[in-house]
C-alpha positions as MATLAB code, in Angstrom:
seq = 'XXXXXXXXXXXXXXXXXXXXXXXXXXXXXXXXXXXXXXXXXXXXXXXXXXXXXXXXXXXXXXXXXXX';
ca = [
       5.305   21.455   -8.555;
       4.285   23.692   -5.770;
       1.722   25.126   -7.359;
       0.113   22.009   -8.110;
      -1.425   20.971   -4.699;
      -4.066   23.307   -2.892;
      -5.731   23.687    0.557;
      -4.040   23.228    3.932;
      -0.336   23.155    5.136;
      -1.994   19.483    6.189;
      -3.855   18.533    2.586;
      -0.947   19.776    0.697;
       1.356   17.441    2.496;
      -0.802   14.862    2.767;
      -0.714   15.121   -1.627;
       3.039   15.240   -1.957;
       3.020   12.105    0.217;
       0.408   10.562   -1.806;
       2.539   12.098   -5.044;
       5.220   10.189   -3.632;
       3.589    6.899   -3.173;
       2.020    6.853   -6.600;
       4.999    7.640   -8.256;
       6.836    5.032   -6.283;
       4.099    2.098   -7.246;
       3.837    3.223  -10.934;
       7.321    3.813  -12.222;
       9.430    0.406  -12.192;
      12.279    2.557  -12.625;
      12.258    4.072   -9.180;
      11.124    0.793   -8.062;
      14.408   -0.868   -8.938;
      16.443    2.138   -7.833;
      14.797    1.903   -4.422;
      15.290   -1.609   -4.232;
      19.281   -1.597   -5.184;
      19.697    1.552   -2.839;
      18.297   -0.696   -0.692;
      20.317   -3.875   -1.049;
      23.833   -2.866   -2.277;
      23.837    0.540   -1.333;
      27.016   -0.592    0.938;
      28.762   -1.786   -2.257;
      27.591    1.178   -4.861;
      27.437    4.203   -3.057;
      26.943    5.973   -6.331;
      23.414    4.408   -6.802;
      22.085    5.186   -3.401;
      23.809    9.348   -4.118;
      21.970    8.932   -7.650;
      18.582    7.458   -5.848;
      18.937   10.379   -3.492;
      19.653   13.137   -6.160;
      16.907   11.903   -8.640;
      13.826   11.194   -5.730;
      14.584   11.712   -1.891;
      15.791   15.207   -2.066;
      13.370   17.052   -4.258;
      10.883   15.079   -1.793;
      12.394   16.443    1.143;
      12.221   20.097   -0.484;
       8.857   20.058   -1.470;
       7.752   18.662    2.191;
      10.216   20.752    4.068;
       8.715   23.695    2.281;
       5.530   23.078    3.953;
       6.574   22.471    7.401;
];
């Protein structure tokens, strides 16, 4: 995935983020994972670790790796 987005430190985050969003808007699956993390994350702590594993930290990764 690194590979895949060219240009500036700036451009190249400012395509992960828009990665990110599209991905989010597109796939109903990470939809409804977002939304339970969101609203019973208190009660299943599993879903939000499993939301997190799956999405948030490869995110954070890629991103970090550019700053």
């Amino acid at each position: 995935m690194s590979d895949s987005f060219k240009g500036t430190c700036a451009e190249r985050l400012r395509q992960r983020l828009l990665f990110a969003f599209e991905k989010i808007s597109k796939d109903k699956k990470i939809q409804q994972m977002l939304r339970l993390s969101l609203t019973e994350g208190l009660r299943l702590p599993e879903i939000v670790d499993r939301h997190y594993d799956e999405f948030v930290e490869p995110l954070a990764g890629a991103i970090g790796s550019l700053i």
